[in-house]
C-alpha positions, 0 to 999 in steps of 0.5 A: 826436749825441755831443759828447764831447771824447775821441771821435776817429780812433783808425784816422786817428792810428794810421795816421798815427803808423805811417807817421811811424815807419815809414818812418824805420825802413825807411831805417834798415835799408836804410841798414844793410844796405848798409853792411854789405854795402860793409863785407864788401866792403872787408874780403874785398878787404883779405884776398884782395889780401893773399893774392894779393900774398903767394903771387905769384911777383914784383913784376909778378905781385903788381901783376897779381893785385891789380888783378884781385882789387880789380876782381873785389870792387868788381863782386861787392860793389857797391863805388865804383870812385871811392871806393875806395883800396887801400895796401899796406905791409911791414913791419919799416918801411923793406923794399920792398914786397913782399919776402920774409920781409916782413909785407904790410899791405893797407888798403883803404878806401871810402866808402859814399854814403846812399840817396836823398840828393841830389846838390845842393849836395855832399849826396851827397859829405857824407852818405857814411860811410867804410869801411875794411879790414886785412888782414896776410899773411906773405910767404914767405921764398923770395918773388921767388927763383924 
C-alpha cells in the first residue's frame, strides 16, 4: 500500500463541496424568482387599479372596479391577501379622491414571505421582504359628470 499523505477522495470532496454550494444557490434562485414574480404583481395591480379608478364612471363605480382588479391580481400572481395594502391619493394635495382633472397615485404594497422559513418564533413574519408599487393616471376632467 501507498501512504502518501496527498492521495484522497477527490470524487468524496467534490461531491461534498458541490452540494454544500449547491444548495444555497438553489434557494437563492428560487427566492429570487418569487420575488420577482410578487414584484410583477404588485406593480401590474398598482397600474390597473390606477387605470380602473380613473375611467370609472363615479365614486361607487371606482370602489367596485378596484376591488375586482386587486381581487383578480392577488389570485393571478399569488399574492397575500393578508399582506397586501392598497392607497390611493390625488393630487394637487387637498382634492377628494377621485376628482376630475385630479392625478390618481395608486400605491400598493405587500410583503413577500421567504421559502421554507418556519413559523416558529415569528420567523415567518421577520424573514419577509416588503414590496411596494405606484402608479399614476390622470383623471379626466369630465369624471363623475355623466
Amino acid at each position: 500500500m501507498d501512504d502518501d499523505p496527498e492521495r484522497g477522495s477527490a470524487a468524496l470532496e467534490f461531491i461534498v463541496v458541490g452540494l454544500l454550494m449547491l444548495v444555497p444557490l438553489i434557494y437563492l434562485v428560487v427566492t429570487l424568482g418569487l420575488i420577482q414574480g410578487q414584484s410583477l404583481g404588485a406593480e401590474a395591480g398598482a397600474r390597473h387599479i390606477a387605470r380602473a379608478v380613473a375611467t370609472a364612471v363615479d365614486e361607487a363605480d371606482a370602489e367596485e372596479r378596484a376591488d375586482l382588479v386587486l381581487d383578480s391580481v392577488v389570485r393571478e400572481y399569488g399574492l397575500d391577501p393578508d399582506a397586501v395594502g392598497l392607497v390611493l391619493e390625488c393630487r394637487p394635495a387637498g382634492a377628494t379622491c377621485p376628482s376630475a382633472g385630479a392625478t390618481l397615485v395608486v400605491t400598493l404594497r405587500t410583503a413577500i414571505a421567504l421559502p421554507l422559513v418556519p413559523p416558529v418564533l415569528g420567523l415567518d413574519r421577520l424573514a419577509s421582504v416588503p414590496v411596494e408599487a405606484s402608479a399614476a393616471q390622470k383623471v379626466s376632467r369630465f369624471w363623475g359628470s355623466e
